[in-house]
Every structure is written in structure tokens, then in C-alpha cells.
GUDRENKE-852780 format. One record per residue: chain; x, y, z of N, C-alpha, C in turn; residue number from 0. Coordinates in nm, 4 decimals, always signed. Each point is the difference from the previous one (the first is absolute). Example, Ala and Ser with C-alpha at 12.3 -4.5 7.8 and 13.67 -1.06 7.14 Angstrom:
2
{pt 'A', {+1.3190, -0.5690, +0.7800}, {-0.0890, +0.1190, +0.0000}, {+0.0900, +0.1200, +0.0000}, 0}
{pt 'A', {-0.0350, +0.1050, -0.0720}, {+0.0820, +0.1190, +0.0060}, {-0.0770, +0.1090, +0.0730}, 1}
//
This chain:
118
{pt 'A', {+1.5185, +6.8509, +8.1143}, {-0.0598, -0.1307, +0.0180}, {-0.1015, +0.0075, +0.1128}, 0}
{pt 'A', {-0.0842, -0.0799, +0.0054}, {-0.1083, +0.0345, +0.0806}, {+0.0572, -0.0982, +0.1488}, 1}
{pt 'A', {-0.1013, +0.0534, +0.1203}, {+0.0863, -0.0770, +0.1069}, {-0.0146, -0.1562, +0.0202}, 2}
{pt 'A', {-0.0698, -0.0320, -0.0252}, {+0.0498, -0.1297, +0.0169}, {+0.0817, -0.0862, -0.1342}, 3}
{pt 'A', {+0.0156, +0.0864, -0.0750}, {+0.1145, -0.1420, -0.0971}, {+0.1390, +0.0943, +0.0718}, 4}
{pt 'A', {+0.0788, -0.0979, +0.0331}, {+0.1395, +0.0031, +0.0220}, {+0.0581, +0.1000, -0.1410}, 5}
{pt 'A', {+0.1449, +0.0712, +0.1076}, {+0.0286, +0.0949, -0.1267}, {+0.1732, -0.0162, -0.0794}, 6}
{pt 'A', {-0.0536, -0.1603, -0.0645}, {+0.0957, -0.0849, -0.0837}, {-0.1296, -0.0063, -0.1037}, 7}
{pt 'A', {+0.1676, +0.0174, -0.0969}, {-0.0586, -0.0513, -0.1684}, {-0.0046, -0.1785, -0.0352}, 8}
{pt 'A', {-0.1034, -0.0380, -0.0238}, {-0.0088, -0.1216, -0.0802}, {+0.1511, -0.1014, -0.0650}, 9}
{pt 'A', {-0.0065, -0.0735, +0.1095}, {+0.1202, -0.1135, -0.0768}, {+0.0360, -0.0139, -0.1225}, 10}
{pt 'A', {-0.1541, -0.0136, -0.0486}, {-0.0238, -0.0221, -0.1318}, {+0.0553, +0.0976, -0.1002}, 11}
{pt 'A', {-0.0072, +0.1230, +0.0057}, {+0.0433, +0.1074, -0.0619}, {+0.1133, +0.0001, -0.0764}, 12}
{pt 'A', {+0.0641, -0.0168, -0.1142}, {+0.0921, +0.0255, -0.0819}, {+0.0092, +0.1037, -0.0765}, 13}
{pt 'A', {+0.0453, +0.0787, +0.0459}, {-0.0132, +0.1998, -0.0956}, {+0.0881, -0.0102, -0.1276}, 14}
{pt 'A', {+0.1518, -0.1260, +0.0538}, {+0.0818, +0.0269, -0.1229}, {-0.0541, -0.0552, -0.1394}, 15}
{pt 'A', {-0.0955, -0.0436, -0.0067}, {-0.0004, -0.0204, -0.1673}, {-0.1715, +0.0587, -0.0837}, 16}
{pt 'A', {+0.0363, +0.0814, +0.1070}, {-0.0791, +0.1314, -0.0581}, {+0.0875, +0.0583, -0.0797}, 17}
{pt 'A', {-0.0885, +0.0858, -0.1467}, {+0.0705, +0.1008, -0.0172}, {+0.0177, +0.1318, +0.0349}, 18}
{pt 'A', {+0.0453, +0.1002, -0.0495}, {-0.0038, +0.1300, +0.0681}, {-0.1484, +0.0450, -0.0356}, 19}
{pt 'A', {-0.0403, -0.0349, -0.1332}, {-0.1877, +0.1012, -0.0092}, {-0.0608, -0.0675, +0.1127}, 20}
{pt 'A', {-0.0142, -0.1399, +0.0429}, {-0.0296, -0.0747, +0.0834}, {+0.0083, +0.0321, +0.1511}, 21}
{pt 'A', {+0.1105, +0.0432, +0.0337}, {+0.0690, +0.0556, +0.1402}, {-0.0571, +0.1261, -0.0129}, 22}
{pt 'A', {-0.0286, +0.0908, -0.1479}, {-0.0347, +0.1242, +0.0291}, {-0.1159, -0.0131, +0.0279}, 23}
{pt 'A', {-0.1131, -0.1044, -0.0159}, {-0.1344, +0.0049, +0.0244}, {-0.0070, -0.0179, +0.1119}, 24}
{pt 'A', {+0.1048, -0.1149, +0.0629}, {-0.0612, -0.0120, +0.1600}, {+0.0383, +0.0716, +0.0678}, 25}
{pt 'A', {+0.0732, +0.0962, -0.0366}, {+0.0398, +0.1044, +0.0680}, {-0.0647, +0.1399, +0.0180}, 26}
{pt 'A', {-0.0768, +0.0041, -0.1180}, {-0.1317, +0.0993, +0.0040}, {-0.1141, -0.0886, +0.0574}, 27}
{pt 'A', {-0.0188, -0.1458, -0.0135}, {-0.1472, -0.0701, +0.1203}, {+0.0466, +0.0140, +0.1453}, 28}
{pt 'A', {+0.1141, +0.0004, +0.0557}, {+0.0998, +0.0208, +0.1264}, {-0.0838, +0.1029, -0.0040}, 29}
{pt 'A', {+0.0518, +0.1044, -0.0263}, {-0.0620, +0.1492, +0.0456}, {-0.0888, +0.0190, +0.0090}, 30}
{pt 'A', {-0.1199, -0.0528, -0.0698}, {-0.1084, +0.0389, -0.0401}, {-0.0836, -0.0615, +0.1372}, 31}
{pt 'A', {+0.0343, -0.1460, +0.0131}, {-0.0259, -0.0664, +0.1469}, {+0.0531, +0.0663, +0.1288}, 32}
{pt 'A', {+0.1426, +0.0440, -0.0305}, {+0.0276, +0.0802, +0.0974}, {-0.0727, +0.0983, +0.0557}, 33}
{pt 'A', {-0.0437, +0.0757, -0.0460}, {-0.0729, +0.1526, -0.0326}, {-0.1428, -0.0336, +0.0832}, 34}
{pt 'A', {-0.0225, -0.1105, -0.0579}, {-0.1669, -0.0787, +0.0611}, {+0.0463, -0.0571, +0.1363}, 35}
{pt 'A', {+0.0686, -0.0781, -0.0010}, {+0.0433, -0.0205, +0.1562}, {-0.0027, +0.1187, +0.1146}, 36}
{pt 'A', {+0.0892, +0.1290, -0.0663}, {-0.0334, +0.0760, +0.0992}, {-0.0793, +0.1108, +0.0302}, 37}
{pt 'A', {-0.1114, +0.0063, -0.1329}, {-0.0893, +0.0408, +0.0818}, {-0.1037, -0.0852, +0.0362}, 38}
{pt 'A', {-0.0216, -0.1264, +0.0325}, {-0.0539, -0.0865, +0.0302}, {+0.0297, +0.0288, +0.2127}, 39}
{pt 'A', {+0.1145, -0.0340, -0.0519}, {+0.0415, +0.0812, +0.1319}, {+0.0105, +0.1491, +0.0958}, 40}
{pt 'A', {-0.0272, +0.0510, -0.0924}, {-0.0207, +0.1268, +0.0259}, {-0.1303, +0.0254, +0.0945}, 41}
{pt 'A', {-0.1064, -0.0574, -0.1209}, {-0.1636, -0.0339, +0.0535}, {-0.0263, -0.0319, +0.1169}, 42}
{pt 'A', {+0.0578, -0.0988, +0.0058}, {-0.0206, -0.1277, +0.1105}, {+0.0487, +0.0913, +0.1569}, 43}
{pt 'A', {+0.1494, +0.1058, -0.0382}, {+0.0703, +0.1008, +0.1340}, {-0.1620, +0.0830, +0.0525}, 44}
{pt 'A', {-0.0489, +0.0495, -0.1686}, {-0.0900, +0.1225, +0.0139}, {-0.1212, -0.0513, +0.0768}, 45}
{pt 'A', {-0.0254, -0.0953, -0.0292}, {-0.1245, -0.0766, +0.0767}, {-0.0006, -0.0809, +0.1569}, 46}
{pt 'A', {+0.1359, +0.0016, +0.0284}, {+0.0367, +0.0040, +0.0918}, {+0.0162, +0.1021, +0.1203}, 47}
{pt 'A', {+0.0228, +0.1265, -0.0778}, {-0.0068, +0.1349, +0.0514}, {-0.1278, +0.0351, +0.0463}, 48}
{pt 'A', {-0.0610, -0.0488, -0.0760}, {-0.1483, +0.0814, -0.0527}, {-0.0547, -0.0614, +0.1513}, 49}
{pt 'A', {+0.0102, -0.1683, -0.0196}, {-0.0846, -0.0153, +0.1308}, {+0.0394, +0.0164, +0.1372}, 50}
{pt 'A', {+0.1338, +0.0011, +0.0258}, {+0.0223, +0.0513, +0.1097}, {-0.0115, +0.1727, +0.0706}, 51}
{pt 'A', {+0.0069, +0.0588, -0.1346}, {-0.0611, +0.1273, +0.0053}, {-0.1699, -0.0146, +0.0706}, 52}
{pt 'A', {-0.0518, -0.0461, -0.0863}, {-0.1409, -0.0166, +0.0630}, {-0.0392, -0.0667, +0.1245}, 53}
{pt 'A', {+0.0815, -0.0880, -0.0099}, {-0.0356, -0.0625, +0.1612}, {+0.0538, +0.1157, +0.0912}, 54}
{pt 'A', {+0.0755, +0.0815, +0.0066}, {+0.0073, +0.0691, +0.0498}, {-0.1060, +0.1244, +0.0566}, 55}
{pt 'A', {-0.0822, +0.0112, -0.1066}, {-0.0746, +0.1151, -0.0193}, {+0.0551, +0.1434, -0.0862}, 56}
{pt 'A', {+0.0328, -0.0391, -0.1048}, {+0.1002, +0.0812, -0.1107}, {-0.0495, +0.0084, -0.1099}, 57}
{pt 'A', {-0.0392, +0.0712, -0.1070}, {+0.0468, -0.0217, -0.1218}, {+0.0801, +0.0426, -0.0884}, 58}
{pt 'A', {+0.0112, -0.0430, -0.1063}, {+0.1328, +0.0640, -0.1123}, {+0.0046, +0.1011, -0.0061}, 59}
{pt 'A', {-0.1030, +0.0651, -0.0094}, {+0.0095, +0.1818, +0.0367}, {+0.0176, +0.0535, +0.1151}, 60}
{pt 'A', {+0.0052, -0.0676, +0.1046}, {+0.0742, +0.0471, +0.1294}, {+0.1476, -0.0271, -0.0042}, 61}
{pt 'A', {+0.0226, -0.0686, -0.0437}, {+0.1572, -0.0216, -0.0230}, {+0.0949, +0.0661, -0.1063}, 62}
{pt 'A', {-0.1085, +0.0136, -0.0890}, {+0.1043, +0.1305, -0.1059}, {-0.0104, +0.1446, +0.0702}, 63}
{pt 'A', {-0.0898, +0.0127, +0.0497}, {-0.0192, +0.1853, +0.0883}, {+0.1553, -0.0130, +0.1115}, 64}
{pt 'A', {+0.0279, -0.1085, +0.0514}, {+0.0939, +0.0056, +0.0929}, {+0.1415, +0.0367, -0.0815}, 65}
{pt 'A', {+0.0254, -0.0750, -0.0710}, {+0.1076, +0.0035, -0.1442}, {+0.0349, +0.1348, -0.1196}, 66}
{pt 'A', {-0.1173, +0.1176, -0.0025}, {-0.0499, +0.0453, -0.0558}, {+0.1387, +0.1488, +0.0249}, 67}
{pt 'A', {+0.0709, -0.0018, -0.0291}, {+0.1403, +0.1534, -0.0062}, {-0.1300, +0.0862, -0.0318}, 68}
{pt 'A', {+0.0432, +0.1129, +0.1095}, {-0.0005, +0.1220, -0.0447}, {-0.0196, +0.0619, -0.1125}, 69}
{pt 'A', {-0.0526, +0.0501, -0.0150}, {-0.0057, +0.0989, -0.1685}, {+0.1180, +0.0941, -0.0364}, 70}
{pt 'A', {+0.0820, +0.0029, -0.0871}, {+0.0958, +0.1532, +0.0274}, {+0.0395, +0.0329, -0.1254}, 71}
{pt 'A', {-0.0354, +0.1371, +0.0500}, {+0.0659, +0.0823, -0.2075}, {+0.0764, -0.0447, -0.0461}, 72}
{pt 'A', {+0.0660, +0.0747, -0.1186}, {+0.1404, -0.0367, -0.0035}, {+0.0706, +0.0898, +0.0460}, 73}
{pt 'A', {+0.1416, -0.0321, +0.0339}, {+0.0622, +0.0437, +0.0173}, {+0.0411, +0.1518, -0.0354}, 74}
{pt 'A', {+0.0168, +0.1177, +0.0507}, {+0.0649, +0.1242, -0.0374}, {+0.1310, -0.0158, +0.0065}, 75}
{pt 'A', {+0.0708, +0.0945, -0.0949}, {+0.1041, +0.0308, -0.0625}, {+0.0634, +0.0683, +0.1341}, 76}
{pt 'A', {+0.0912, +0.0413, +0.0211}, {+0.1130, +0.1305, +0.0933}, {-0.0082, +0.0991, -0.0969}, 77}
{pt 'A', {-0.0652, +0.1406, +0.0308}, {+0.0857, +0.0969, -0.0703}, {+0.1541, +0.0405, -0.0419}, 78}
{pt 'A', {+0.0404, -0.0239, -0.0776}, {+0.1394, +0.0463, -0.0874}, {+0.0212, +0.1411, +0.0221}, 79}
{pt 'A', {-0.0668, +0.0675, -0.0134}, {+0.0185, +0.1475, -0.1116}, {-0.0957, +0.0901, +0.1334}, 80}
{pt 'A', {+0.0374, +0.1326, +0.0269}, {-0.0901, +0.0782, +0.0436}, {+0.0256, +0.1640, -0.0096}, 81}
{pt 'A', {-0.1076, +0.0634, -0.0199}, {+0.0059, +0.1094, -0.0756}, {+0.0911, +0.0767, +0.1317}, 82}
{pt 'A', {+0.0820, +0.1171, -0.0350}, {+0.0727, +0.0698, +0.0756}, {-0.0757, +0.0771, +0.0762}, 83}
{pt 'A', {-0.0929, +0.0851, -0.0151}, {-0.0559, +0.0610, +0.0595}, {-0.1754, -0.0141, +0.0589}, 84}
{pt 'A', {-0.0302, -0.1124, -0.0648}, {-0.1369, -0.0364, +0.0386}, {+0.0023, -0.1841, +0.0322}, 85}
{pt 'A', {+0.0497, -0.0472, +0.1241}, {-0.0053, -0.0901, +0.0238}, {-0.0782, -0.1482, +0.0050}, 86}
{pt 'A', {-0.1185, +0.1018, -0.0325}, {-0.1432, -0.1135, -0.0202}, {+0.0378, -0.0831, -0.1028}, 87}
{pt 'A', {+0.0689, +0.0643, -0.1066}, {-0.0329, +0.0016, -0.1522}, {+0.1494, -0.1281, +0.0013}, 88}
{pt 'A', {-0.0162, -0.1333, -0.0086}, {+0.0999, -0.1191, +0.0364}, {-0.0068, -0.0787, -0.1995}, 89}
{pt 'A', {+0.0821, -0.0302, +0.0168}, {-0.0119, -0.1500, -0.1342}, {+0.0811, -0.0743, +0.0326}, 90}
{pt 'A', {-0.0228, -0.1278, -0.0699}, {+0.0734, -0.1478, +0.0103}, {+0.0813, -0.0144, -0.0670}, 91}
{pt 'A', {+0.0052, +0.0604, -0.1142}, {+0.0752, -0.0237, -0.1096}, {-0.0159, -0.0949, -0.0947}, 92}
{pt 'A', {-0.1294, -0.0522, +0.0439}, {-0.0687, -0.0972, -0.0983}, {-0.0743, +0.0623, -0.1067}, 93}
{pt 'A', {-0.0246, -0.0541, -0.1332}, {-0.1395, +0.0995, -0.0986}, {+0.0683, +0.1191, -0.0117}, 94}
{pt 'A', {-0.1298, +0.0729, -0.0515}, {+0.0496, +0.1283, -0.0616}, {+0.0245, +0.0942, +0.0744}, 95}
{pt 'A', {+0.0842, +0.1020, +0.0004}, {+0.0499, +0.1027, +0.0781}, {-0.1399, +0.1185, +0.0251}, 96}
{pt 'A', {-0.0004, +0.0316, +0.1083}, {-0.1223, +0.0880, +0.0124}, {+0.0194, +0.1226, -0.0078}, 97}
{pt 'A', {-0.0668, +0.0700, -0.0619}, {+0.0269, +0.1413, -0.0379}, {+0.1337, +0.0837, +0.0657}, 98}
{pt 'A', {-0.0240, -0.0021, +0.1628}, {+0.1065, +0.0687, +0.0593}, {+0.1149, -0.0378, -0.0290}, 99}
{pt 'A', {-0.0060, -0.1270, -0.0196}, {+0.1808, -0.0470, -0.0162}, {+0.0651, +0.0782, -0.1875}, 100}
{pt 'A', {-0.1425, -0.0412, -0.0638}, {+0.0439, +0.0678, -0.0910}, {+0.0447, +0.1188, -0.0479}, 101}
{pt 'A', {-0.0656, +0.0963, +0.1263}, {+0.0317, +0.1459, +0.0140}, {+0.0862, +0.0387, +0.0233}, 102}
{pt 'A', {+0.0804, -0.0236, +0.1126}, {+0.0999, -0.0393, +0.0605}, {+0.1247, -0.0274, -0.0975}, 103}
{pt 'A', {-0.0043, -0.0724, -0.0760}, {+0.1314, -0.0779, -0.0714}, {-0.0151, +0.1102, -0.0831}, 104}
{pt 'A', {-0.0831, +0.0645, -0.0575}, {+0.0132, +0.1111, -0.1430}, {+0.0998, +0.0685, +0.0724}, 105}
{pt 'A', {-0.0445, +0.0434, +0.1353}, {+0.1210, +0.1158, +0.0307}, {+0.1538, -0.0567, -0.0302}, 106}
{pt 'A', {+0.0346, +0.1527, +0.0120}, {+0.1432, -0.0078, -0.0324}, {+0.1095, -0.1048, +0.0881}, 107}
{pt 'A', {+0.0277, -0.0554, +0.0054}, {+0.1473, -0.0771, +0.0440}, {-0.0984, -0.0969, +0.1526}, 108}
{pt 'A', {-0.1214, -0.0484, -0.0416}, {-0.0970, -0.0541, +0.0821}, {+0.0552, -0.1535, -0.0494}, 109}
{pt 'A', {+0.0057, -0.1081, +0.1047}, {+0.0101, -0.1557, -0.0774}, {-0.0806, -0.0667, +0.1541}, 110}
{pt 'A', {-0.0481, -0.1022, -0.0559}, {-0.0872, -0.0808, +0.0762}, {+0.0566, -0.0637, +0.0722}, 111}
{pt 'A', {+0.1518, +0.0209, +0.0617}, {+0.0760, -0.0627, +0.1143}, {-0.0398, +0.1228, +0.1267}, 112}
{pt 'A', {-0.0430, +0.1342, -0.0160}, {+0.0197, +0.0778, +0.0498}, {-0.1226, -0.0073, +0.0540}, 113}
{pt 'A', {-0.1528, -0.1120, -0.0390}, {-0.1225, +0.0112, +0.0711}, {+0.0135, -0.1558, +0.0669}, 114}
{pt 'A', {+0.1151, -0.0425, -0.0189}, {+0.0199, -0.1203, +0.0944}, {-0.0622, +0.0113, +0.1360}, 115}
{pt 'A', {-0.0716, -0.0799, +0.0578}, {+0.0295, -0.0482, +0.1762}, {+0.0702, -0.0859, +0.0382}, 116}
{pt 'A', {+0.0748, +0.1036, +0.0514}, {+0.1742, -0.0763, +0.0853}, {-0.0830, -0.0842, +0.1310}, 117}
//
């Protein structure tokens, strides 16, 4: 409701002898007003912002640079798995197995608990 009408419904108002398609309409114009109400309000915050920003000596693009996170990769995995004798050589255990691991497991009585990192 906008600010100056008081935020009571109409005396007048009788909902009960509506029907339900009836109740369902004003219940989708409710929303639909709703929805407009607040960004009506929304506007009115943003333009509010806006000029006190400026009286300041600001603009909207000085204020998003302040707000503005960091950039950051994503995230890396922990190595899982690392080769026994050549330490560089790490996996996650994510995707496909990389050659060494595959080398590795052919051997005889080799299992992929044994390239664990404890």
C-alpha cells in the first residue's frame, strides 16, 4: 500500500460471497499489485541511494568497485593417490586414471589403496 493510505482493508469489503474463480482472481490482482507495489518501492530506495550517493560526490560505479569480491579459480581437488617412486606425479581420484596409475595396477598384486596418501 502506498504511504499515505492507512494499512486496513475497506469496511466495505465482503470476500465471503465471492466465489472461489472469483477469490482466485483477486488473488492473482493481489499479487500482481503486490509485485508493483514493491518495486515501486524498490525505485523510490534506489533513487534515494542514488542521490545521496551524489551529494556526496559518488557515483554508482564507485560504489560497486567497493563491493566488487575478489576474483578466484575454482577450487583444487587434494591429491588422493601418489606415485611410489616419483612424487611429483599426484591424482585426486577424480576423472580418468592417468597413465601411471594405470601402470601401476597392471602389476602383479598392485591395488590403488597402496598409492593412497595417508
Amino acid at each position: 500500500m502506498a504511504k499515505d493510505q492507512p494499512d486496513v482493508l475497506p469496511a466495505n469489503l465482503d470476500l465471503t460471497a465471492l466465489s472461489v474463480s472469483q477469490l482466485t482472481l483477486l488473488q492473482q490482482e493481489i499479487d500482481k499489485q503486490k509485485a508493483n507495489a514493491k518495486e515501486r518501492e524498490r525505485q523510490a530506495v534506489k533513487g534515494q541511494v542514488i542521490a545521496v550517493l551524489e551529494a556526496a560526490g559518488f557515483s554508482v560505479a564507485d560504489l560497486t568497485v567497493l563491493f566488487q569480491l575478489p576474483a578466484r579459480g575454482p577450487a583444487r581437488s587434494r591429491a588422493m593417490y601418489r606415485h611410489p617412486s616419483k612424487s611429483k606425479f599426484t591424482w585426486t581420484g577424480k576423472g580418468r586414471k592417468p597413465n601411471w596409475v594405470s601402470e601401476y595396477l597392471a602389476g602383479e598384486g598392485h591395488s590403488l589403496d597402496d598409492l593412497k596418501i595417508k
